[in-house]
C-alpha positions as CSV (number, residue, x, y, z in Angstrom):
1,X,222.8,76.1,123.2
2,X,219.2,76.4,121.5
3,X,218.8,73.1,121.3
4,X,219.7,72.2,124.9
5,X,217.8,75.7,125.3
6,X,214.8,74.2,123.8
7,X,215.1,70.5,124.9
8,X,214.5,71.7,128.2
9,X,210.9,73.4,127.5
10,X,209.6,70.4,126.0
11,X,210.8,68.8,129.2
12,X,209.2,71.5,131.5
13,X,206.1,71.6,129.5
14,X,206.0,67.8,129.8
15,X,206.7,67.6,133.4
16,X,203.6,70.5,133.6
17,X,201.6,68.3,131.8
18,X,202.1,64.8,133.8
19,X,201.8,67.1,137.2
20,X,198.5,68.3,135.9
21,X,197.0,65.1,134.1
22,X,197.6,63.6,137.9
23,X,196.0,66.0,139.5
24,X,192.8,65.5,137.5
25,X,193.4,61.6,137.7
26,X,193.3,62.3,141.7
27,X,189.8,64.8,141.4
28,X,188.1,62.4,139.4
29,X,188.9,59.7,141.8
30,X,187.6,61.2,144.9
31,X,184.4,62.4,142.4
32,X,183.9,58.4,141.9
33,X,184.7,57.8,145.4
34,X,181.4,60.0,146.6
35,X,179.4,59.0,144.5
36,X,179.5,55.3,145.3
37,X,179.6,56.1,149.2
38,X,175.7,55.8,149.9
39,X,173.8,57.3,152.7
40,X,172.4,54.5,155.0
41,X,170.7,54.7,158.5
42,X,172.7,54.1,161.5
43,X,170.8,51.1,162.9
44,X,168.7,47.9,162.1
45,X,164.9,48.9,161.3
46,X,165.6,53.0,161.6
47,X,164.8,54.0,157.6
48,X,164.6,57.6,156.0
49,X,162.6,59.0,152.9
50,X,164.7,60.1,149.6
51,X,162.7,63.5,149.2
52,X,162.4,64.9,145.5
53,X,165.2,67.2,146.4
54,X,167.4,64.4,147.7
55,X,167.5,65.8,150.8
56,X,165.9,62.9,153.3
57,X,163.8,62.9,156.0
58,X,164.4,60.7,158.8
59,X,161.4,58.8,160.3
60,X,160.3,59.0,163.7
61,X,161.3,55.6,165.4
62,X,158.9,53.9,167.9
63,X,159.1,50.9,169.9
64,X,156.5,48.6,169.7
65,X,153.3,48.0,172.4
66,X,151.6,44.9,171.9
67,X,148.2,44.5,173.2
68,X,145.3,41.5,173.1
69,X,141.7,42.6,173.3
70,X,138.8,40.0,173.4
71,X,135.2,40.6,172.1
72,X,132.5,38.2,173.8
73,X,129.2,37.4,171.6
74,X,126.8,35.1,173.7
75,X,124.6,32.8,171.6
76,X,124.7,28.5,172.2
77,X,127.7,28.3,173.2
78,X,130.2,31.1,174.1
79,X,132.6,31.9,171.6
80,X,135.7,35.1,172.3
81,X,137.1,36.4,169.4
82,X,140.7,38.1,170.2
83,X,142.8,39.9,168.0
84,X,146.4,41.1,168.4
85,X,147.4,45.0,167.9
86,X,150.2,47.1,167.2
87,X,149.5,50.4,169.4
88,X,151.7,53.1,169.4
89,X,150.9,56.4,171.4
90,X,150.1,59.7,170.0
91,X,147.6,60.3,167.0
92,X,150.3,61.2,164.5
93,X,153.8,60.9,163.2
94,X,156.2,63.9,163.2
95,X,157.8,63.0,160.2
96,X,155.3,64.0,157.6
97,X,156.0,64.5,154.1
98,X,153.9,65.6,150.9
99,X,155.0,63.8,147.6
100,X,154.2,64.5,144.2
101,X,154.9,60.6,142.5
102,X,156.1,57.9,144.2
103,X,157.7,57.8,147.5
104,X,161.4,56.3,148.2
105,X,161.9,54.8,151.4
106,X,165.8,53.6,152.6
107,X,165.5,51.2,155.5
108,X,168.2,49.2,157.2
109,X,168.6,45.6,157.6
110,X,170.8,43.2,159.0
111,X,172.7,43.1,155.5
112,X,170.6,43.1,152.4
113,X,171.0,39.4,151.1
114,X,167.1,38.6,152.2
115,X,164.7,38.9,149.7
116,X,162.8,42.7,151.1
117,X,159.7,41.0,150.7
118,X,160.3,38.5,153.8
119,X,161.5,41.0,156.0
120,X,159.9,44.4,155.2
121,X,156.5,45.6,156.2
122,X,155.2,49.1,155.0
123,X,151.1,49.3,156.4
124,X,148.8,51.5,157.4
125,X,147.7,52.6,161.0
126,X,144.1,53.3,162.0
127,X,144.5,57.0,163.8
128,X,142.7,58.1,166.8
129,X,142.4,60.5,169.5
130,X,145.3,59.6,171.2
131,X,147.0,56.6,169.6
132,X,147.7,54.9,166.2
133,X,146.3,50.8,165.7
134,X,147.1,48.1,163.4
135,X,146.1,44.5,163.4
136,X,148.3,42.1,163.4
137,X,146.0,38.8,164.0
138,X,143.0,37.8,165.3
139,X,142.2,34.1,166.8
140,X,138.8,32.8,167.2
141,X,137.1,29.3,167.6
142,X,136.3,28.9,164.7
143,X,138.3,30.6,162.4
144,X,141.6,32.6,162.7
145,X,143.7,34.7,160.6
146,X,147.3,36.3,161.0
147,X,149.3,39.2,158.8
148,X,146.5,41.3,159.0
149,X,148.2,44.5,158.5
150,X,147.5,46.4,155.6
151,X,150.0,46.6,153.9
152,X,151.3,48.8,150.7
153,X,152.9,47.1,148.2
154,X,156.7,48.1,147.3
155,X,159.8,47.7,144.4
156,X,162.8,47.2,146.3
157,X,166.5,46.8,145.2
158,X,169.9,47.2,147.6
159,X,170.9,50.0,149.0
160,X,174.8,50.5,150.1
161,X,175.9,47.6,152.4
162,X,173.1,46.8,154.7
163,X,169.8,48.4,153.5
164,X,167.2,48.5,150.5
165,X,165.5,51.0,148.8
166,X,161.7,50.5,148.9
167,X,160.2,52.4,145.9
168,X,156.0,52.9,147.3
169,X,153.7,54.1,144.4
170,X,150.3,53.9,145.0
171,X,149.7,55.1,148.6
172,X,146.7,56.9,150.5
173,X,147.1,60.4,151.7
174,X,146.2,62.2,155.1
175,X,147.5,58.6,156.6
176,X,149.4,57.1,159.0
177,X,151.9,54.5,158.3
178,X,154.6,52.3,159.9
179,X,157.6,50.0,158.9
180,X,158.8,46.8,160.8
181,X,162.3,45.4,159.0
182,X,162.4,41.8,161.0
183,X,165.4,39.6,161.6
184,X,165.5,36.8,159.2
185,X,168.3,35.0,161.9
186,X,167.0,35.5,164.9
187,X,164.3,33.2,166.2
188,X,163.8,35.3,169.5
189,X,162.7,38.9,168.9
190,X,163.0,41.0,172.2
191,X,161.7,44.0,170.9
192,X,160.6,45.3,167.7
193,X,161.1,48.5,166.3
194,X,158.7,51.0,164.1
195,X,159.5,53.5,161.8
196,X,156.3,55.7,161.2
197,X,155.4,59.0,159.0
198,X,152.5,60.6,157.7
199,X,151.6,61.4,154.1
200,X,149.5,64.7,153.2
């Protein structure tokens, strides 16, 4: 009888013991399972920044308005220089943000296969009164020039599925900037979309 008696602890305390060693088996696989499941933006070209909390800060999106001005100088013969703009109304971004180091930037792409360096643009817009400007080209008789934006240099690396994680650490403050993620396969943009902040 004591034997049976205490055959059947060792069985209960062995039963406790696979019960509880799958229970931690099942916590540690939903802890893995969160971790790996990374945060990405809902569409192509939106992009938030990884604040020093970890909270983020989504950045204000902007659709793009094109525009061509010409400058006339009269001397032999007539020449027109014309440059090609990005202008977006209103002075300033909404999303604003104050970093101490470096600033981390997740943007979403078609799929992240594409070398970042093709397809992502981080640059700085000229503020005014009422509207933010960057250059994108400028055409002339004599000479021309295109990518005129000025850019900020970046380390990138993939992020979750579709995006990258753009690492920006030398950057100037009280300044407007914008980012344009392109489509490597399509060879017919409709419309492009902007991602802009401000840095204090």
């Amino acid at each position: 009888f004591c034997l049976s008696r205490g055959l059947g602890d060792v069985y209960k305390r062995q039963h406790l013991m696979k019960n509880l060693f799958l229970k931690l088996l099942i916590l540690a696989s939903i802890s893995i399972y969160s971790q790996d499941k990374v945060q990405e933006p809902d569409f192509i070209g939106e992009a938030f920044i990884i604040k020093s909390d970890n909270s983020i800060l989504p950045l204000e999106k902007q659709t793009i308005e094109l525009k061509t001005s010409a400058g006339v100088s009269i001397a032999i013969i007539t020449v027109a220089k014309t440059k090609k703009k990005i202008k977006i109304n209103g002075c300033c971004s909404k999303a604003v943000y104050k970093p101490k180091t470096e600033i981390n930037i997740v943007v979403r792409a078609v799929d992240n296969e594409t070398d970042p360096m093709s397809i992502a643009n981080i640059f700085k817009f000229k503020r005014k009164k009422k509207k933010r400007v960057a250059e994108l080209a400028s055409y002339g008789i004599w000479s021309s020039s295109t990518n005129n934006l000025d850019r900020l240099k970046f380390k990138a690396k993939k992020h979750g599925e579709k995006s990258y994680l753009l690492t920006v650490s030398e950057y100037e403050r009280n300044t407007e900037y914008g980012i344009i993620i392109t489509n490597p396969n399509s060879l017919d943009e409709k419309s492009v979309i902007v991602s802009t902040f401000a840095i204090e």
